[in-house]
Backbone as JSON, one array per atom type, in Angstrom:
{
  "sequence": "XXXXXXXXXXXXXXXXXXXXXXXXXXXXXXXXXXXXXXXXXXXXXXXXXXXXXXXXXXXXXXXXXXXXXXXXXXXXXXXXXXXXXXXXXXXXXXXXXXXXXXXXXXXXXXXXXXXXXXXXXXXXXXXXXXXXXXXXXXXXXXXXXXXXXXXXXXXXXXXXXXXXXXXXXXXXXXXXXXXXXXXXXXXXXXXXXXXXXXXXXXXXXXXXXXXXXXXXXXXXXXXXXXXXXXXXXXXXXXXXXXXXXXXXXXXXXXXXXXXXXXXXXXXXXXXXXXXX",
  "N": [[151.66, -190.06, 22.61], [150.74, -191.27, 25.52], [152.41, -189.92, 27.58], [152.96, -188.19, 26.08], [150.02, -186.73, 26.41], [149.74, -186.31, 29.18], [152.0, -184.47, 29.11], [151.24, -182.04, 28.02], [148.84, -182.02, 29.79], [149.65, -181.21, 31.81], [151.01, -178.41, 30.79], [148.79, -176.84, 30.33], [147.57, -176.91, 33.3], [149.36, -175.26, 34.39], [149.54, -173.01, 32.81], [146.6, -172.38, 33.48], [146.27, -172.2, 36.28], [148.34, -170.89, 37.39], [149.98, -169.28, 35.51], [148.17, -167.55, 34.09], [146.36, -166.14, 35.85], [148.8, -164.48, 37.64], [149.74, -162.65, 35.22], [147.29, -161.48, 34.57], [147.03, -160.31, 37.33], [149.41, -159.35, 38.12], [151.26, -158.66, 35.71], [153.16, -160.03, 35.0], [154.92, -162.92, 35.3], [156.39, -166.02, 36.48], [157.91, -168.87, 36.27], [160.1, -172.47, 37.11], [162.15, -174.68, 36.24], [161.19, -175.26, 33.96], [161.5, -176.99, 31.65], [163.44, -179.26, 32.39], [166.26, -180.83, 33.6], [167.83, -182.33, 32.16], [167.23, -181.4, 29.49], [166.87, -178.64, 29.77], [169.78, -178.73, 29.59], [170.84, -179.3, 27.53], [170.04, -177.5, 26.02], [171.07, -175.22, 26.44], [174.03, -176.49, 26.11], [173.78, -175.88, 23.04], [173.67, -173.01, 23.33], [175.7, -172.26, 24.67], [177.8, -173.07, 22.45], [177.26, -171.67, 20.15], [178.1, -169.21, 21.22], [180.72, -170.07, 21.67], [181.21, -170.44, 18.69], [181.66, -167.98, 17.82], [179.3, -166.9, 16.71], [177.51, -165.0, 17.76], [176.46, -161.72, 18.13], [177.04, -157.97, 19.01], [174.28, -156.39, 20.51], [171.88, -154.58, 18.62], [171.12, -151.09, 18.98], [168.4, -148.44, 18.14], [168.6, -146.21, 17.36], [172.01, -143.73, 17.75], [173.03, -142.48, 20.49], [174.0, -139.12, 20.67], [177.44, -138.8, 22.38], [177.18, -140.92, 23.96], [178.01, -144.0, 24.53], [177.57, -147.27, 22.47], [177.47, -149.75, 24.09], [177.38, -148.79, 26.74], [174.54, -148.52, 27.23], [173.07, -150.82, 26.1], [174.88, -154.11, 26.58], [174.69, -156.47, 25.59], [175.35, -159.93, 23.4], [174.3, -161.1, 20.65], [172.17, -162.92, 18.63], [169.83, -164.0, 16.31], [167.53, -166.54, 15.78], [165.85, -169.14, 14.45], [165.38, -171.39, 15.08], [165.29, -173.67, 13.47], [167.79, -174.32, 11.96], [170.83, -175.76, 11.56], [172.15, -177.73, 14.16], [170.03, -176.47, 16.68], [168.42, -177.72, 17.6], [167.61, -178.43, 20.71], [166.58, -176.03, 21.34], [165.15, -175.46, 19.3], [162.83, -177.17, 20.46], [162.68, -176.33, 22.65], [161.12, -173.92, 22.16], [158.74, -174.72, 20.82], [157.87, -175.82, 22.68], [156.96, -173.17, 24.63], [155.42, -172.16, 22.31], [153.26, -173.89, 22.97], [152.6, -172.85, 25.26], [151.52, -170.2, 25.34], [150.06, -170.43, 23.52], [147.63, -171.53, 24.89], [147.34, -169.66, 27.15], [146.87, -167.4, 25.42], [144.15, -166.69, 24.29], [142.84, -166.79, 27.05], [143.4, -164.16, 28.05], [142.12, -161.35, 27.38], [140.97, -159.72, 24.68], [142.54, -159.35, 22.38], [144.21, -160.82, 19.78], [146.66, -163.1, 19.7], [148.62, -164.95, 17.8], [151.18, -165.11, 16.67], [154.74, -164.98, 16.69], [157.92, -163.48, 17.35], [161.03, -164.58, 15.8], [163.73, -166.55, 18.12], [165.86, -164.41, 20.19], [168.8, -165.05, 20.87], [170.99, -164.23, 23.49], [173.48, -163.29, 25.15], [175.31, -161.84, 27.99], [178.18, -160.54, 28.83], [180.01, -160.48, 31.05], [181.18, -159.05, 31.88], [180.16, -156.76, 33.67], [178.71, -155.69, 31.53], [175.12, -155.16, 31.2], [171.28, -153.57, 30.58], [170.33, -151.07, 30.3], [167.22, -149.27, 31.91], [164.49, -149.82, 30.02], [161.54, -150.39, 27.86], [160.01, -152.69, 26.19], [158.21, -152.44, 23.94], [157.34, -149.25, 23.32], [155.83, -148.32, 21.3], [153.78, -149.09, 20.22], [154.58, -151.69, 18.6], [153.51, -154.23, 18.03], [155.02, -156.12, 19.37], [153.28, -158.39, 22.61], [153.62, -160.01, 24.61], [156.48, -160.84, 26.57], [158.87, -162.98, 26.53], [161.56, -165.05, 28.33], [163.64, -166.97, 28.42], [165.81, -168.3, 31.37], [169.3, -169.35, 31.54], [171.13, -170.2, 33.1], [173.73, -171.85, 35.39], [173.61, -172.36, 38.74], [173.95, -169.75, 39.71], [174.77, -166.45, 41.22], [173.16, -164.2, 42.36], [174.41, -162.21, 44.37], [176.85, -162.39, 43.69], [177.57, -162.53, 41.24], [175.33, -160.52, 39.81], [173.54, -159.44, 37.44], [170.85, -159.23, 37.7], [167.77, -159.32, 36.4], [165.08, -156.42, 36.77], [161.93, -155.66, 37.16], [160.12, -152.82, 36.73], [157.05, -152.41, 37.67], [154.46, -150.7, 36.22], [152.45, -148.24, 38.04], [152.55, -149.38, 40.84], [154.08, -149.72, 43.72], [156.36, -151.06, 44.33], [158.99, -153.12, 43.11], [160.0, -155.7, 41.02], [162.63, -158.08, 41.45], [164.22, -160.41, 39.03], [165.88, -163.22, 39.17], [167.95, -164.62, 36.96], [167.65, -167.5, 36.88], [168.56, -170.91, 35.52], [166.83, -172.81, 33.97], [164.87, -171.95, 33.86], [161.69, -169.61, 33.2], [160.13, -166.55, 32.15], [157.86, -164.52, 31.37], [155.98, -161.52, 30.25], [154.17, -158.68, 30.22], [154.58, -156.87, 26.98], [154.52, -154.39, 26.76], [154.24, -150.61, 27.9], [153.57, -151.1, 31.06], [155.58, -152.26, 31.69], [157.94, -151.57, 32.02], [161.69, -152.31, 32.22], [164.86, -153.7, 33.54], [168.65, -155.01, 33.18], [170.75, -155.63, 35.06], [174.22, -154.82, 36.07], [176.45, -157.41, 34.82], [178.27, -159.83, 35.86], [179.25, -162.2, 35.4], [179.15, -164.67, 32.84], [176.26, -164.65, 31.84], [173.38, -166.17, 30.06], [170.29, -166.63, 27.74], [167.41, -166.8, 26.23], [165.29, -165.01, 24.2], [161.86, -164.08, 23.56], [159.27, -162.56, 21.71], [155.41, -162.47, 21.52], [153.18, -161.32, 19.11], [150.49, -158.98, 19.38], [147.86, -159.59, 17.01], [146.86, -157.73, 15.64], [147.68, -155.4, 16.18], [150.14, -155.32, 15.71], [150.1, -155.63, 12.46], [149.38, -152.69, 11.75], [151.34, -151.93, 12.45], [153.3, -152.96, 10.69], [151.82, -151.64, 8.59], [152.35, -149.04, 8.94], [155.4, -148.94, 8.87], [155.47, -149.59, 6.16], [154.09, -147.66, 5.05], [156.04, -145.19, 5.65], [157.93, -146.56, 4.44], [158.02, -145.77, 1.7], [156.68, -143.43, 1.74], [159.66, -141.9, 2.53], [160.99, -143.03, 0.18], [160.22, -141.82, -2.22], [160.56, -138.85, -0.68], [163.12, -138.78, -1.08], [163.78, -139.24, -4.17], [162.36, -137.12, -4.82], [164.35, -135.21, -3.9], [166.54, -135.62, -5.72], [167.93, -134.25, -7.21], [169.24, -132.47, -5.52], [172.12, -131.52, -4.03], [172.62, -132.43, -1.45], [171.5, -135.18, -1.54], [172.34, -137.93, -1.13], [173.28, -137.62, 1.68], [170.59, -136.81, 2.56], [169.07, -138.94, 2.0], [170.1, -140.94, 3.52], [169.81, -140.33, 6.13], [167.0, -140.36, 6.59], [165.88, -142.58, 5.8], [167.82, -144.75, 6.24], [168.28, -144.88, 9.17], [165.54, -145.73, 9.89], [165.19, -148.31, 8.68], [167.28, -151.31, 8.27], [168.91, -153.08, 6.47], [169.09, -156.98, 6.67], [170.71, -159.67, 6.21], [169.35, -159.24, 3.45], [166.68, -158.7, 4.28], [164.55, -156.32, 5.06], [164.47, -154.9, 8.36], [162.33, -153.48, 11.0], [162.85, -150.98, 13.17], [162.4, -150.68, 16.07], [161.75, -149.08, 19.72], [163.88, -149.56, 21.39], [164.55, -152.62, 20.98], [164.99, -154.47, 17.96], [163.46, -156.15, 15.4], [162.86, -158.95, 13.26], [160.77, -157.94, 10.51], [158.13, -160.47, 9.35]],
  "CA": [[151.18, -191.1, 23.48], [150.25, -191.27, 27.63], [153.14, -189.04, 28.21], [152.48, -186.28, 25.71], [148.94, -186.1, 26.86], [150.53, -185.96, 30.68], [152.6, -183.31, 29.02], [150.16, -180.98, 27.78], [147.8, -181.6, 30.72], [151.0, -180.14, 33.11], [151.05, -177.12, 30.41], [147.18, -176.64, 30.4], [147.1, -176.78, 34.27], [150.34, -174.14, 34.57], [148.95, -172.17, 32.31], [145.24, -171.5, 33.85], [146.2, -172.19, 37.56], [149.88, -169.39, 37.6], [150.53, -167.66, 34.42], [147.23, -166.23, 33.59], [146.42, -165.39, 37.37], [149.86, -163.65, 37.61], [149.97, -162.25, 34.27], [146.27, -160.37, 34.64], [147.08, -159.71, 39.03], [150.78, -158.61, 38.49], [151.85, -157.95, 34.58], [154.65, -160.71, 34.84], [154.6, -164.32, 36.33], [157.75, -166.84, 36.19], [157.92, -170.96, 36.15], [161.33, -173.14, 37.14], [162.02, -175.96, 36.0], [160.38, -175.48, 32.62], [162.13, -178.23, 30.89], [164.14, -180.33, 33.38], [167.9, -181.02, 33.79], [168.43, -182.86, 30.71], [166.66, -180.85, 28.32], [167.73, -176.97, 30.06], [171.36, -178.38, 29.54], [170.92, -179.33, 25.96], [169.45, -175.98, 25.53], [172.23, -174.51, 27.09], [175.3, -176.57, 25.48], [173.77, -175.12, 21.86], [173.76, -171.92, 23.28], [177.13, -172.46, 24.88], [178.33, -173.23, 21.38], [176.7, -170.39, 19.3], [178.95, -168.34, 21.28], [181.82, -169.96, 21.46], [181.83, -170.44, 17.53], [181.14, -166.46, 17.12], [177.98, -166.3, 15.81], [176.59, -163.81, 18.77], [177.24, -160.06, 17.4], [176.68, -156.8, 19.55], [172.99, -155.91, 19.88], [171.66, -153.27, 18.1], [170.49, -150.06, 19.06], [167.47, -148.43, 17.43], [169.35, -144.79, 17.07], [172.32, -143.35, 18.62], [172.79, -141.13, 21.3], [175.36, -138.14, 20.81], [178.25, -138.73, 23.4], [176.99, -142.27, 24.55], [178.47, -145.18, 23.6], [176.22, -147.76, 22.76], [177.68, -150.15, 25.24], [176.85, -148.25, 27.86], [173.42, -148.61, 27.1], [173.19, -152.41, 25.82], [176.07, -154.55, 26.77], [174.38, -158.37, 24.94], [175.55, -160.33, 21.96], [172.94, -161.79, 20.08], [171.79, -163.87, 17.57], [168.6, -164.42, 15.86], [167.0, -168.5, 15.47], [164.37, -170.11, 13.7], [165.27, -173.14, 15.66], [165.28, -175.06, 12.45], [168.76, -174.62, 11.65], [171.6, -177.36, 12.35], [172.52, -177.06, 16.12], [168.88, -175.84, 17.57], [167.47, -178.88, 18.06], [167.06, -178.38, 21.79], [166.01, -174.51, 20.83], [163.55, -175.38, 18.75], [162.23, -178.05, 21.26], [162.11, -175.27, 24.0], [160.12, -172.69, 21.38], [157.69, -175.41, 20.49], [157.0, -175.89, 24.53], [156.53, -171.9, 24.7], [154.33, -171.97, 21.86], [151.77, -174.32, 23.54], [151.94, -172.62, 26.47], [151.34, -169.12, 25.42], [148.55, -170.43, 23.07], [146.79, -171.61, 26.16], [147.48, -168.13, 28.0], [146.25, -166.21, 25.12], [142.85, -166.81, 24.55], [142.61, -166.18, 28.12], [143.81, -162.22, 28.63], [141.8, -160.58, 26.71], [140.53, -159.86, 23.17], [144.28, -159.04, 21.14], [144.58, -162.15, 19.12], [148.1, -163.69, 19.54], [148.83, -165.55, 16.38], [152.4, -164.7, 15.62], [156.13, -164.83, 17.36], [158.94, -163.4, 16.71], [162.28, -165.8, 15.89], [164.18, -166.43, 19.28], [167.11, -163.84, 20.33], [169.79, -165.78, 22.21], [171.85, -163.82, 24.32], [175.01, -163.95, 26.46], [176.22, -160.49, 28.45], [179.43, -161.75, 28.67], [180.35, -160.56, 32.31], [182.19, -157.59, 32.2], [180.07, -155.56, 34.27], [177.45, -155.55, 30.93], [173.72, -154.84, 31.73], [170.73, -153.12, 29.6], [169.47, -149.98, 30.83], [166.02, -149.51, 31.75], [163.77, -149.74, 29.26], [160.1, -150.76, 27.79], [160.13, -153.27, 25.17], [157.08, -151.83, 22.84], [156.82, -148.34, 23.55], [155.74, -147.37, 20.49], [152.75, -150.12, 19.18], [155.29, -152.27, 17.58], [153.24, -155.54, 18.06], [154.54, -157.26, 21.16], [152.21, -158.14, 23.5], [154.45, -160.88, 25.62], [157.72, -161.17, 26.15], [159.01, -164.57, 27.0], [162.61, -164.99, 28.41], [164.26, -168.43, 29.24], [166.99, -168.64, 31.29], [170.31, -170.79, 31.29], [172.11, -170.1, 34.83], [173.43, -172.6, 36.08], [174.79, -172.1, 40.27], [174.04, -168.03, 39.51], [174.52, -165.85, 42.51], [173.12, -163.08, 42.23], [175.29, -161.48, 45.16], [178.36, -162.05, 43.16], [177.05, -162.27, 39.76], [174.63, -159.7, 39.22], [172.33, -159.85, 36.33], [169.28, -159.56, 37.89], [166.35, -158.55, 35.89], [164.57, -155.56, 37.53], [161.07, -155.12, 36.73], [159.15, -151.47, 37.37], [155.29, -152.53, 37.37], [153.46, -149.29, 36.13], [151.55, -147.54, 39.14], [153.24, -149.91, 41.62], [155.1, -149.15, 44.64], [157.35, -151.7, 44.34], [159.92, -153.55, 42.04], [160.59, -157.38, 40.94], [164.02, -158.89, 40.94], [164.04, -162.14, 38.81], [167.28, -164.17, 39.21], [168.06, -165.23, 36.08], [168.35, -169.25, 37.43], [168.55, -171.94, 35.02], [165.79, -173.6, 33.04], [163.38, -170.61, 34.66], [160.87, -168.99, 31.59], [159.93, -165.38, 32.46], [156.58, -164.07, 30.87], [155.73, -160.07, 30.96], [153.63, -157.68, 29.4], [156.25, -155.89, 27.01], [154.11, -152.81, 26.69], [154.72, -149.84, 29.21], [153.25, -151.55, 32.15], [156.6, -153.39, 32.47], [159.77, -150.67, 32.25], [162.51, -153.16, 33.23], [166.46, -153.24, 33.14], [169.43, -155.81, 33.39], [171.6, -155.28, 36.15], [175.16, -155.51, 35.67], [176.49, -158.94, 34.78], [179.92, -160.23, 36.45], [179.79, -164.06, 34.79], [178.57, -165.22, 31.02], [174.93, -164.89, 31.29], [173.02, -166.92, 28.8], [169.01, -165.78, 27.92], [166.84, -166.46, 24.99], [164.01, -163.97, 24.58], [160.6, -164.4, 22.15], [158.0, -161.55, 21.32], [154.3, -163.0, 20.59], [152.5, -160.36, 18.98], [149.21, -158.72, 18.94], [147.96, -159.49, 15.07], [145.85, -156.4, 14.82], [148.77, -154.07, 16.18], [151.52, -155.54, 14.29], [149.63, -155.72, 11.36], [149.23, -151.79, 11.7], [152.48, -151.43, 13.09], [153.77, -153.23, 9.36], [151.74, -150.44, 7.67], [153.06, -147.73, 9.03], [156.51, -149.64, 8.25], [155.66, -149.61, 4.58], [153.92, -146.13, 4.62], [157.01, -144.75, 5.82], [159.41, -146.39, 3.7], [156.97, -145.72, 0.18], [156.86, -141.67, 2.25], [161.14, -141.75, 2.23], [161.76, -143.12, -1.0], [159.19, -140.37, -2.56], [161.31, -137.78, -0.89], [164.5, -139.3, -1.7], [163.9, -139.02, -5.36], [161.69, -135.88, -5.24], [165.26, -134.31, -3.82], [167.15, -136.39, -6.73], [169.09, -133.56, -8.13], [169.79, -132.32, -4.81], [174.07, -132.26, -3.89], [172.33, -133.4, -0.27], [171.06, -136.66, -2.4], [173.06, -138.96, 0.21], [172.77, -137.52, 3.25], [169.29, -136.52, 2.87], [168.14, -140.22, 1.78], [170.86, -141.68, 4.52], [169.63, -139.63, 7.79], [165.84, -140.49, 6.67], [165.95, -143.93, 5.16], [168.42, -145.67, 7.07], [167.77, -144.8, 10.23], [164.68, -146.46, 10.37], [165.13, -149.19, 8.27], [168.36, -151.53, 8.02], [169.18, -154.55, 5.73], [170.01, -157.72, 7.2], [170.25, -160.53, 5.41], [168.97, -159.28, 2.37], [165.78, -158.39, 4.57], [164.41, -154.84, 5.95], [163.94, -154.48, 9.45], [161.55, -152.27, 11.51], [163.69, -150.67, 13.87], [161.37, -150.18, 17.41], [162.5, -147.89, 20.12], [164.94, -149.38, 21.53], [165.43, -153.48, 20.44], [164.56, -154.63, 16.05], [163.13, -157.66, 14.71], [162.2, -158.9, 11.4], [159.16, -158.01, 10.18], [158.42, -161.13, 8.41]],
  "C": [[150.77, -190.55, 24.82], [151.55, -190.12, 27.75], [153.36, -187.97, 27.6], [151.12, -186.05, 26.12], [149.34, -185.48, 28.4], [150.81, -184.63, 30.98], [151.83, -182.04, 29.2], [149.13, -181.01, 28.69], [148.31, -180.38, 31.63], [150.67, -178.73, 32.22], [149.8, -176.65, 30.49], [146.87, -175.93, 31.81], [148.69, -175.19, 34.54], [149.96, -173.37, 34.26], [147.87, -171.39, 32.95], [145.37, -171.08, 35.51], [147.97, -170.75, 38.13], [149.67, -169.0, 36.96], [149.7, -166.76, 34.04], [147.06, -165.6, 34.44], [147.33, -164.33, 37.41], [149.9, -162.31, 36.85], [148.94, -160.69, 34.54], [146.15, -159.41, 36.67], [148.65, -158.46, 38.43], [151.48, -157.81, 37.02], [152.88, -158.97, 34.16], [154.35, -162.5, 35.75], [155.99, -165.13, 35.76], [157.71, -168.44, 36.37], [159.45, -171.09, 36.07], [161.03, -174.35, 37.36], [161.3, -176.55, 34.8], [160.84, -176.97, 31.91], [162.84, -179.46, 31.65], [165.37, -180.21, 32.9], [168.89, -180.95, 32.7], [168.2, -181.9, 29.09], [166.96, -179.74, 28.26], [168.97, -177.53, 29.43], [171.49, -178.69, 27.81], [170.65, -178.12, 25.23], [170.95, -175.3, 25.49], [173.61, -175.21, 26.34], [174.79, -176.11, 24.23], [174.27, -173.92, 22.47], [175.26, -171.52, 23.46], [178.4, -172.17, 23.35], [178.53, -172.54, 19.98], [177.78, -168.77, 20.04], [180.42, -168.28, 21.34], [182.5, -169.85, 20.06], [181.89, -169.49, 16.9], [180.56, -166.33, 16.39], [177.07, -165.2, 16.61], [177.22, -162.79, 18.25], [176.44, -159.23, 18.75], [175.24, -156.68, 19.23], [172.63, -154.77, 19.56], [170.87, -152.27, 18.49], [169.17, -149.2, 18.27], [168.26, -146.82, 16.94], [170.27, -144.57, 18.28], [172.08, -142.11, 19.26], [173.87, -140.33, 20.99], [175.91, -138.69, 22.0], [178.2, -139.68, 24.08], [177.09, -143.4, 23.93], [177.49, -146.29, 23.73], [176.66, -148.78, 23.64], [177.4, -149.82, 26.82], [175.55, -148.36, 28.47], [172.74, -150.13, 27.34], [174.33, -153.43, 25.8], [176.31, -156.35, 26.42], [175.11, -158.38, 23.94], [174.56, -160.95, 21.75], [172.77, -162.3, 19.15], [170.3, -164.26, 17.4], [168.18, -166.11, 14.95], [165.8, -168.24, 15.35], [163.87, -171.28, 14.82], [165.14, -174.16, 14.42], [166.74, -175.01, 11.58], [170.09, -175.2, 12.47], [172.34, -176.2, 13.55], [171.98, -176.38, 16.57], [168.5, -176.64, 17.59], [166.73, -178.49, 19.39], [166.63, -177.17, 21.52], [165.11, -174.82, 20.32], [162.58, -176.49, 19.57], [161.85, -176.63, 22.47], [160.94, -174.33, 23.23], [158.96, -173.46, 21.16], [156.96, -175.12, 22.04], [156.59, -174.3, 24.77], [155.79, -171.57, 24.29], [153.0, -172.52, 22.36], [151.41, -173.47, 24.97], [151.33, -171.51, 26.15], [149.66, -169.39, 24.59], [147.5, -170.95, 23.88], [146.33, -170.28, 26.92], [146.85, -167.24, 27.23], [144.71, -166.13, 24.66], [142.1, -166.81, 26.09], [142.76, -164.89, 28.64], [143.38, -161.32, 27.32], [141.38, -160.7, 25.35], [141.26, -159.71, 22.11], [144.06, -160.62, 21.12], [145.95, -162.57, 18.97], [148.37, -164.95, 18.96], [150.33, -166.17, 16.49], [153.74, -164.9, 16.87], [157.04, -164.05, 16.81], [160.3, -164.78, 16.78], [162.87, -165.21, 17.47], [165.8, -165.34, 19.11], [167.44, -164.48, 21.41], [171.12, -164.84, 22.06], [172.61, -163.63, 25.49], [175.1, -162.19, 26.58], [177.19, -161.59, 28.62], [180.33, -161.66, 30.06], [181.32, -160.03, 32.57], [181.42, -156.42, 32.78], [178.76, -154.94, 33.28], [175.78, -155.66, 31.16], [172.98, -154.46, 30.07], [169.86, -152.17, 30.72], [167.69, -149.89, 31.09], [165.15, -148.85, 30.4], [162.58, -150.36, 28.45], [160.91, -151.21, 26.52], [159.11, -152.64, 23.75], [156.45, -150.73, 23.64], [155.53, -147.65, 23.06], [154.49, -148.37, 19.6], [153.18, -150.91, 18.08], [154.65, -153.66, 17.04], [153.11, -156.23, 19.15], [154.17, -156.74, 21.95], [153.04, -158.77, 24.68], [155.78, -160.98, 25.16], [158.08, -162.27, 26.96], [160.93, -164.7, 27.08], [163.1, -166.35, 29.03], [165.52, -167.75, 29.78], [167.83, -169.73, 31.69], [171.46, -170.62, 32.14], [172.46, -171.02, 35.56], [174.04, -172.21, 37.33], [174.67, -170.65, 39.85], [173.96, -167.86, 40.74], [174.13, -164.83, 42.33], [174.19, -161.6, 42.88], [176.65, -160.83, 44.54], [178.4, -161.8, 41.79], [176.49, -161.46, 39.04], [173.92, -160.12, 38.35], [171.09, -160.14, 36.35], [168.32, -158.59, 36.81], [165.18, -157.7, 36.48], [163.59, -155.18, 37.07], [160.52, -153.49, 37.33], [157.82, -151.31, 36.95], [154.67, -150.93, 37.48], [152.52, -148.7, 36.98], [152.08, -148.53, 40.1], [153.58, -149.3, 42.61], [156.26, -150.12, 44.96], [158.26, -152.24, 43.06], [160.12, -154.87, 42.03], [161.75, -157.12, 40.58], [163.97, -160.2, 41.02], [165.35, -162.63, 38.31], [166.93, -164.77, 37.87], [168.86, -167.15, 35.85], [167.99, -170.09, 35.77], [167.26, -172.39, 35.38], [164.67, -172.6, 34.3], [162.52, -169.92, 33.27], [160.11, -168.17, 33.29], [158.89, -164.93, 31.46], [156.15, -162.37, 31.16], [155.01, -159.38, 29.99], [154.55, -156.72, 28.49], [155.77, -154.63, 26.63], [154.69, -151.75, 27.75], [154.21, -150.69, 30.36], [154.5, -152.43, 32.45], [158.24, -152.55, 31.7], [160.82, -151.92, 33.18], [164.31, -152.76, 32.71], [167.18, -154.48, 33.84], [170.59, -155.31, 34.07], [172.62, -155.64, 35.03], [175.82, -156.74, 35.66], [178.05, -159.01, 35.07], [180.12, -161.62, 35.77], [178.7, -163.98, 33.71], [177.32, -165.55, 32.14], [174.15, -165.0, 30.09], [171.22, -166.59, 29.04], [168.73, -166.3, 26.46], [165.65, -166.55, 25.15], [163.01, -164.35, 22.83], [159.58, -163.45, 22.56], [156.91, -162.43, 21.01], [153.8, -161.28, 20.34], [151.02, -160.35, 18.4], [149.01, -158.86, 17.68], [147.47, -158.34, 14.84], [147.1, -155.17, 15.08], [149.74, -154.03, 15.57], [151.02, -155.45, 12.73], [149.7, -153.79, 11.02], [150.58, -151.4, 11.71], [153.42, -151.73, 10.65], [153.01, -151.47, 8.49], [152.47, -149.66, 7.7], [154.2, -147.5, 8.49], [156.6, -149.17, 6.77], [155.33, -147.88, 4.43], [155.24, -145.59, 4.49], [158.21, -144.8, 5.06], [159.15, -145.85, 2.25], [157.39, -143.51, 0.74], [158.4, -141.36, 1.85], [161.71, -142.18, 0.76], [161.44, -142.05, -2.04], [160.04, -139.41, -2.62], [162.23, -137.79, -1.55], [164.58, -138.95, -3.07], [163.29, -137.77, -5.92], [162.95, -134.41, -4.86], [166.77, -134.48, -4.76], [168.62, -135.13, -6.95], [169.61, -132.07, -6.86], [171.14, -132.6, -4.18], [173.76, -132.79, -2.45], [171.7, -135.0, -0.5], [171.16, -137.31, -1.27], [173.09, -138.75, 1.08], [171.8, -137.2, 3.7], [168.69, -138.0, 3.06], [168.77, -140.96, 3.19], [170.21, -141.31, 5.44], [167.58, -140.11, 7.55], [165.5, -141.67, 6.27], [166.47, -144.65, 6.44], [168.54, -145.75, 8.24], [166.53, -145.78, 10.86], [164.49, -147.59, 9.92], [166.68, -149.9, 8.12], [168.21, -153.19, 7.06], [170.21, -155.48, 6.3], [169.78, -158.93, 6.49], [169.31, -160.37, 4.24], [167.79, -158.94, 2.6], [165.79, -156.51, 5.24], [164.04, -155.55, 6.7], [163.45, -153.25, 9.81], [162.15, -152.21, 12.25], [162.51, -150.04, 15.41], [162.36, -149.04, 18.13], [164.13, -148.26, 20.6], [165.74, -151.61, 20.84], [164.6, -153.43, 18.73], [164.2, -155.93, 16.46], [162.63, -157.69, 14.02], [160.99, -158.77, 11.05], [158.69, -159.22, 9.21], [156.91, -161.04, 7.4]]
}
């Protein structure tokens, strides 16, 4: 009706008049108040609830380091949503509003066709001092093009809290720090042009992050995926009657690929997500 056209005019005019401006001036642009009061906190008691009922796990690393624990490194729990399973309602109401906006934004920056998402990762540091080191989301031509971060802060201080998000814009001379406030959506290039890192966190910070991806690079990026695993199984059996059998196929297989849910994942440099 009159107040979804309203809606979508507000996302239309956000879209052409901040996020693309931003996006193609700076690499990154931010909006508060994405959702309003009622609708952030509905977001936020799921999320609330996803961790209190222990469904957030440790996030995963892409390989370790000798002598570094991976905490040290990545200090989230996480969980991967559809938004269409019971208790995302408000989740999948926020991902819908992300999707119109970004499909506004992307037919504006350029000629990469952005099709595709990944499912939402919702994550809590839990406020022990946990952070995420600096590091580029798609080093390596994994796909994403945007990375899209809500957050669910409510009364955050940064002073006392920490958990700021520290961008390092590529040829720059300076640095963003974006307070991770309540019902705020964060937008960034997740190629190199946007090296960033999560301060340390003193209080339960709450976050859920969405990849769109390029179709022509992910699409490549999947090949390689398959080449690679079609290349390892090859060896694997071409060293069959090898007594290294298992630790040859283990150190070259599983490394780059892991089974979750009955699915492979492509393992990027440093976070995963399903190739679907």
């Amino acid at each position: 009706g009159c107040h979804g056209h309203l809606h979508r005019l507000r996302l239309h005019r956000l879209a052409l008049e901040r996020l693309i401006p931003a996006l193609l001036s700076h690499g990154f642009c931010y909006v508060d108040g994405l959702l309003g009061d009622l609708a952030g906190s509905a977001v936020l008691d799921q999320v609330v609830e996803m961790h209190r009922s222990g469904q957030l796990q440790d996030g995963r690393l892409a390989g370790s380091i000798p002598g570094v624990s991976r905490k040290s490194i990545r200090g989230d729990q996480i969980a991967w949503v559809s938004g269409s399973e019971r208790g995302c309602e408000a989740i999948s109401f926020l991902l819908n509003l992300i999707d119109r906006l970004i499909s506004v934004c992307a037919s504006r920056l350029g000629d990469k066709a952005i099709r595709e998402r990944s499912k939402a990762m919702v994550a809590c540091y839990p406020g022990n001092g946990a952070g995420y080191v600096k590091h580029v989301d798609n080093p390596n031509h994994d796909g994403r093009r945007l990375t899209c971060i809500y957050y669910l802060n409510k009364n955050w201080n940064p002073k006392e809290h920490g958990g700021v998000l520290r961008i390092f814009p590529e040829g720059k001379l300076y640095v963003a720090d974006i307070k991770p406030l309540f019902d705020r959506l964060l937008i960034f290039w997740s190629d190199r042009r946007n090296p960033h890192e999560v301060q340390p966190s003193y209080s339960t910070r709450y976050a859920i992050t969405v990849w769109y991806f390029d179709s022509e690079e992910r699409a490549q990026a999947k090949k390689r995926f398959r080449d690679l695993t079609a290349v390892t199984k090859f060896r694997a059996m071409a060293c069959a009657p090898c007594r290294y059998h298992g630790a040859h196929k283990n150190n070259i297989f599983k490394i780059r690929t892991k089974h979750v849910d009955g699915q492979k994942q492509y393992k990027g440099s440093v976070w995963q997500f399903k190739m679907r």
